[in-house]
C-alpha positions as CSV (number, residue, x, y, z in Angstrom):
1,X,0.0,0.0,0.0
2,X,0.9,3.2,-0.9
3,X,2.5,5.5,2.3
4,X,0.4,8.6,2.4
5,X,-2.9,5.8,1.1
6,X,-1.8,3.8,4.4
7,X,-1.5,6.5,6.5
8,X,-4.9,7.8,5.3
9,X,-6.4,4.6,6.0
10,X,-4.9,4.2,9.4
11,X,-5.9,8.0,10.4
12,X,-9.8,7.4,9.3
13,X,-10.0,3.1,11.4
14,X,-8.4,4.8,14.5
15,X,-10.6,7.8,14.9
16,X,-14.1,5.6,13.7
17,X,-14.5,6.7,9.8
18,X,-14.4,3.7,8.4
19,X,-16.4,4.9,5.7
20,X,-13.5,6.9,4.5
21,X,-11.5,4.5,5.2
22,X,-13.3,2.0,2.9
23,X,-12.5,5.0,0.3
24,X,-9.1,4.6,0.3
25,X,-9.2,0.8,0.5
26,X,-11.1,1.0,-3.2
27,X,-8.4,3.0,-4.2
28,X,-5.6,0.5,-3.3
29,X,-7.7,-2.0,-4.8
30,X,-8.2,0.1,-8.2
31,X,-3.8,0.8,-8.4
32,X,-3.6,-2.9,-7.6
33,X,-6.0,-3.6,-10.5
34,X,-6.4,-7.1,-9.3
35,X,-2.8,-7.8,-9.3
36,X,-2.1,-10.5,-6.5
37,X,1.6,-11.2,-5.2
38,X,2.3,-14.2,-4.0
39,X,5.7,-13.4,-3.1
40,X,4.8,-11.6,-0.2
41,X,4.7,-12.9,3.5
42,X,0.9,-14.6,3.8
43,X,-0.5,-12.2,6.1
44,X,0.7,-9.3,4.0
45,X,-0.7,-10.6,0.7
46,X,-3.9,-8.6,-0.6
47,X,-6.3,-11.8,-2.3
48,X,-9.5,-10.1,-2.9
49,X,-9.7,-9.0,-6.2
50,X,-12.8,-6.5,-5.7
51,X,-15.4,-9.6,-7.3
52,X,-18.9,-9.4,-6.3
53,X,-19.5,-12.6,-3.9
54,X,-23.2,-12.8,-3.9
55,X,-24.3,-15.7,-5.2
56,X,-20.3,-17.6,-6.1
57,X,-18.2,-19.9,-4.9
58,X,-16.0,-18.2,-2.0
59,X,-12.9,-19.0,-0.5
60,X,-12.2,-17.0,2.9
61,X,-8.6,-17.7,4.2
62,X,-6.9,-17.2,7.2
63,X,-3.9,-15.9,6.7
64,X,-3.6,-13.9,10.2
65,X,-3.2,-14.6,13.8
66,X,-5.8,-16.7,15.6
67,X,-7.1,-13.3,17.2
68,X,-7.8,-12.2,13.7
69,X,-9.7,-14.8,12.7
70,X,-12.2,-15.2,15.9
71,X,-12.6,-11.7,15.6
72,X,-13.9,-11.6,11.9
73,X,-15.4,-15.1,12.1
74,X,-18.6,-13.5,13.2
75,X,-19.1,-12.5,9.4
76,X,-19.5,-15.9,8.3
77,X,-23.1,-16.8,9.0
78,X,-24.3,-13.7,7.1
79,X,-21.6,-13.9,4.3
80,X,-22.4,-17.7,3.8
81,X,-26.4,-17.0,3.3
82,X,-25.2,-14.2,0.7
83,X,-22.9,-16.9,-1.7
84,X,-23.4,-19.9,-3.0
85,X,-21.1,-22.0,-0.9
86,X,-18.3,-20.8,1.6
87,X,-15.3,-22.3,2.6
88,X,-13.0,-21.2,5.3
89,X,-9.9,-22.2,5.1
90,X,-8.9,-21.8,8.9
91,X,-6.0,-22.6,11.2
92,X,-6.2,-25.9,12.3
93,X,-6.2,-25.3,15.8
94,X,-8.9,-23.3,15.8
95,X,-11.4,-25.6,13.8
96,X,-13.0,-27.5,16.8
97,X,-13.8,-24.3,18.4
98,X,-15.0,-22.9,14.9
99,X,-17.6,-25.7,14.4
100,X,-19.2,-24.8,17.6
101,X,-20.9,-21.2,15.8
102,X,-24.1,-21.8,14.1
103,X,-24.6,-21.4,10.3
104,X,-20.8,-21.0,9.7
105,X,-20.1,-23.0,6.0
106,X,-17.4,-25.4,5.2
107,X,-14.2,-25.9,7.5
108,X,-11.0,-26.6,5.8
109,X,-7.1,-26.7,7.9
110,X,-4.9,-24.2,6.3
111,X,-1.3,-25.6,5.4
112,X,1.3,-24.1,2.9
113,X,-0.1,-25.9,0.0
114,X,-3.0,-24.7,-2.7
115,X,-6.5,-24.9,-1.3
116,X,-8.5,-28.6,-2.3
117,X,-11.9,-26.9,-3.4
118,X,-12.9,-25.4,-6.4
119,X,-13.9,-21.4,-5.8
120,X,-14.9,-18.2,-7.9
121,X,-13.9,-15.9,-5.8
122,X,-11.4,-15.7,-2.8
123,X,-10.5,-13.3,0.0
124,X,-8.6,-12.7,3.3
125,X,-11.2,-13.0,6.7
126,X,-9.3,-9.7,7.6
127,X,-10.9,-8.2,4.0
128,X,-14.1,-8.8,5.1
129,X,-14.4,-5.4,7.1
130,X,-13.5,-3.5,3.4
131,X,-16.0,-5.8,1.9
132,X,-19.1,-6.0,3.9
133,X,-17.9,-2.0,4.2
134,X,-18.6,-2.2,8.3
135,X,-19.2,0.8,10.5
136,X,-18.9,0.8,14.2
137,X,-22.5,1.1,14.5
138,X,-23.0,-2.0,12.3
139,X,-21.1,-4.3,15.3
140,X,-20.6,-6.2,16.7
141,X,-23.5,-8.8,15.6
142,X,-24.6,-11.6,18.3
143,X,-22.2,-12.2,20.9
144,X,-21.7,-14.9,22.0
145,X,-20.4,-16.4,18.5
146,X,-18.4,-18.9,19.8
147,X,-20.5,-21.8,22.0
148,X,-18.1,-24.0,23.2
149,X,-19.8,-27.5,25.1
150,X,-19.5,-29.2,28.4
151,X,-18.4,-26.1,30.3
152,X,-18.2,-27.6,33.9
153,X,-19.7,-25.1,36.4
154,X,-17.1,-23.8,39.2
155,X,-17.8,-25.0,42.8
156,X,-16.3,-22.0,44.6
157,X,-18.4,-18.5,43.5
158,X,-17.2,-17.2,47.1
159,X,-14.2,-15.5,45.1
160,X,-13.4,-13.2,42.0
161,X,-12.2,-15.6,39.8
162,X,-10.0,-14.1,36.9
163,X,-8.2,-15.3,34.4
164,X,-4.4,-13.3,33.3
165,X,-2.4,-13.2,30.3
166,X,0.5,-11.5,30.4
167,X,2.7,-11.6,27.3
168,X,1.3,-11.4,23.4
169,X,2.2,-14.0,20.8
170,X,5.4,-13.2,17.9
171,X,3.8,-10.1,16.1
172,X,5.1,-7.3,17.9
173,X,5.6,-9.2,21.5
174,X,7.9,-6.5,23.3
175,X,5.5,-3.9,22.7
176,X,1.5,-5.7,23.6
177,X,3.1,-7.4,26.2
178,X,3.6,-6.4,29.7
179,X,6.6,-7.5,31.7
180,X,6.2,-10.2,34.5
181,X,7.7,-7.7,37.3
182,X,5.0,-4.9,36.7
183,X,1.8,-7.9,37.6
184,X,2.7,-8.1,41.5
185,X,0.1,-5.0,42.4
186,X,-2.6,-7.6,40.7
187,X,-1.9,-10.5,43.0
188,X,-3.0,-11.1,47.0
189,X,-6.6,-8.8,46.4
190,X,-8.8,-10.2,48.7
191,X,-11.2,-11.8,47.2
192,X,-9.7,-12.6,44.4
193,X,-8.3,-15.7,42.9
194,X,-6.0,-15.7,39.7
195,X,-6.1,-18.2,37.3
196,X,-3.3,-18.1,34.9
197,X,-4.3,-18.4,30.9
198,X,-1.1,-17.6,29.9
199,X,0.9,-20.2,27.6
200,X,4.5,-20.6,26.1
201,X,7.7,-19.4,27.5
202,X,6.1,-17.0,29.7
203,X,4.9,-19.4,32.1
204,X,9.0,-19.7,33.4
205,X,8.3,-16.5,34.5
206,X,5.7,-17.3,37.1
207,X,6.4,-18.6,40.4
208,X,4.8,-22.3,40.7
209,X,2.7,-21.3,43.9
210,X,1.3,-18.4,42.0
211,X,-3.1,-18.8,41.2
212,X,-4.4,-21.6,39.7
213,X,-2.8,-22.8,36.3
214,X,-5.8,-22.8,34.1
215,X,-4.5,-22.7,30.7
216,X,-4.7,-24.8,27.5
217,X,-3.0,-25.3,24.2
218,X,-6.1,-26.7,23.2
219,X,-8.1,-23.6,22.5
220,X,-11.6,-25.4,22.6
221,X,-10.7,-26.3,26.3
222,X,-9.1,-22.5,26.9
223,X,-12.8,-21.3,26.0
224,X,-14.4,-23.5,28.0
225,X,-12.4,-22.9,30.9
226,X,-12.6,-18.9,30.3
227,X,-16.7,-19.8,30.3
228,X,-16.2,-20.7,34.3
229,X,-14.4,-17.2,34.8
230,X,-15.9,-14.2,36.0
231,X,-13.4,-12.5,34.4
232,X,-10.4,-12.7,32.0
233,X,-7.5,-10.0,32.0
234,X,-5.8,-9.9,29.0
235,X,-2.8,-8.0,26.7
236,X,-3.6,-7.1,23.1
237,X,-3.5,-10.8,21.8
238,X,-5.8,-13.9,21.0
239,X,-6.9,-14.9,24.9
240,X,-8.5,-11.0,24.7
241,X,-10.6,-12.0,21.2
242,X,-11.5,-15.4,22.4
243,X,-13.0,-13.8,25.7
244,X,-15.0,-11.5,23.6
245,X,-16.6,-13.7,21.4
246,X,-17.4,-16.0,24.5
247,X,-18.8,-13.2,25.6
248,X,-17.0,-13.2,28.6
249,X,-16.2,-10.0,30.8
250,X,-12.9,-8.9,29.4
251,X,-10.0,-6.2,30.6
252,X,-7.7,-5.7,27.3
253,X,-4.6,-3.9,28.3
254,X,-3.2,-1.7,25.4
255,X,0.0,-0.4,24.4
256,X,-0.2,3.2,24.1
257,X,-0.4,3.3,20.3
258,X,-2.7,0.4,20.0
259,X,-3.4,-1.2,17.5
260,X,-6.1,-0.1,14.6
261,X,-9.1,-1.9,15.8
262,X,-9.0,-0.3,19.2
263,X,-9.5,3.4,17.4
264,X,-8.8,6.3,19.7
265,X,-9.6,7.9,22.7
266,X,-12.0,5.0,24.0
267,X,-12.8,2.5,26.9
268,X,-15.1,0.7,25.4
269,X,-14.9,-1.4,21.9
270,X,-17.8,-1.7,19.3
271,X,-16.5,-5.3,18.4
272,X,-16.9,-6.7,21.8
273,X,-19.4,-5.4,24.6
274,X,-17.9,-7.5,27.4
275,X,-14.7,-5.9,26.8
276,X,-13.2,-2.8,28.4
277,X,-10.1,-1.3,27.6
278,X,-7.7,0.3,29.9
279,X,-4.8,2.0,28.0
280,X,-1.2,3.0,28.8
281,X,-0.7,6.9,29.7
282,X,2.6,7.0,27.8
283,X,4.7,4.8,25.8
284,X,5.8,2.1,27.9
285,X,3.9,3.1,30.8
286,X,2.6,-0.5,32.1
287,X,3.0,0.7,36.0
288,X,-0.2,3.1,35.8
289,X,-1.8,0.4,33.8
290,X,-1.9,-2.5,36.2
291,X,-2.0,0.5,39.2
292,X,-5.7,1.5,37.5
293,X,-6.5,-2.3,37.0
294,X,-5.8,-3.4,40.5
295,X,-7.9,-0.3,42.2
296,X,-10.5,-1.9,39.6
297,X,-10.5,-5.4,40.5
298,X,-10.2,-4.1,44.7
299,X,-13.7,-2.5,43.8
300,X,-14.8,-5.8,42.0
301,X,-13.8,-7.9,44.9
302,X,-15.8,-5.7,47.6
303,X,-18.7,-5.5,45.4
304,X,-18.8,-9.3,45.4
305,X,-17.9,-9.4,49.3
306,X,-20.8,-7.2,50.1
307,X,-23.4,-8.6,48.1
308,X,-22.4,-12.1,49.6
């Protein structure tokens, strides 16, 4: 994309024109005049050639993050009842969770090979927002869109239970992720028991005796656990997106030049209505974050106390 077209673009999604934004988008699309280069890195390749998909064949891949794709999975249902057939070629670990939302088409495992189905037209999930030409006021559709099954019920509802995740996958880790020394304000609230989501290397970083471990690899069982929680607690990454389509109360702690979605200036997000958003003063500033959190989840925990 052009600089001063992405720049354009960006300017319009973070202050909520997405109607000029879509502007500009049609713009790239007309320079690009259906050009497709399939040199570039998979999540940086355009694949929507501006074709009309009512009534075709579609092919929607997933070419981002697993965040990505459960965001803009709720389009499918609708998008499916508008073509002829729909395929989604999705990451494979997200397909069991996937085949728990209602109406959403055919489920394929994306892999580095060519797709094995025959399609008319094809697009990215993430090009959906360009070509279903969304507004904020047009989200975020029925939450929950995920409706994972044999969620056991917690015994113990004495306590705040609350689910953490501390450090954001590969795509721009250092800054969505908050460092392991800045979480101690967040732990020994009365009240309040933490159950720890996080997954990967981080997990060296917390002291065994530390909450409950509660996460999974398996991301069907993640939602289903998140589904006992009263409340997850999450960076900028895929445990934030898979709390919000649960529909699941959700604290998304953002860097201070979040990213696009988030727009500007706001606690609240039209994509997800569980979800608040609690934002870093400055650059870097993850001390007034958790600071701002942890008076939150103090009030949370006496609310609960009192009503007990």
């Amino acid at each position: 994309m052009d600089c001063d077209l992405g720049a354009a673009w960006m300017r319009h999604m973070r202050q909520g024109e997405w109607d000029l934004a879509w502007r500009v988008s049609d713009e790239v699309l007309r320079r690009r005049n259906g050009v497709q280069d399939w040199r570039q890195p998979r999540h940086l390749q355009a694949i929507w050639n501006g074709a009309p998909l009512e009534g075709r064949r579609v092919l929607l891949r997933c070419y981002h993050g697993l965040g990505d794709t459960i965001q803009f999975i709720r389009f499918a249902p609708s998008l499916r009842a508008r073509t002829a057939e729909l395929t989604i070629w999705a990451q494979p670990a997200l397909i069991p969770l996937l085949r728990t939302m209602p109406g959403i088409g055919r489920l394929l495992p994306l892999h580095d090979g060519t797709p094995e189905v025959a399609y008319d037209v094809d697009a990215e999930i993430m090009e959906l927002a360009h070509i279903l030409r969304l507004t904020p006021a047009m989200l975020p559709g029925p939450i929950p869109y995920l409706l994972p099954a044999h969620v056991a019920p917690r015994p113990d509802r004495r306590q705040l239970a609350v689910g953490l995740v501390w450090r954001a996958g590969d795509w721009e880790a250092d800054r969505r992720s908050i460092p392991f020394s800045a979480l101690p304000p967040l732990f020994d609230i009365p009240g309040v028991s933490i159950h720890i989501l996080q997954r990967g290397e981080a997990l060296r970083e917390c002291p065994p005796d530390l909450g409950i471990m509660a996460g999974h690899d398996d991301i069907h069982q993640a939602a289903a656990v998140m589904c006992t929680l009263d409340l997850v607690i999450s960076v900028d990454s895929m445990p934030a997106h898979l709390a919000g389509a649960l529909g699941r109360p959700v604290w998304t702690l953002l860097a201070h030049q979040a990213d696009w979605r988030w727009m500007e200036g706001r606690e609240d997000t039209p994509w997800y209505p569980t979800m608040r958003l609690f934002r870093q003063p400055q650059p870097g500033d993850w001390s007034a974050v958790i600071a701002r959190v942890a008076a939150e989840l103090r009030r949370l925990a006496a609310q609960r106390s009192a009503a007990a």
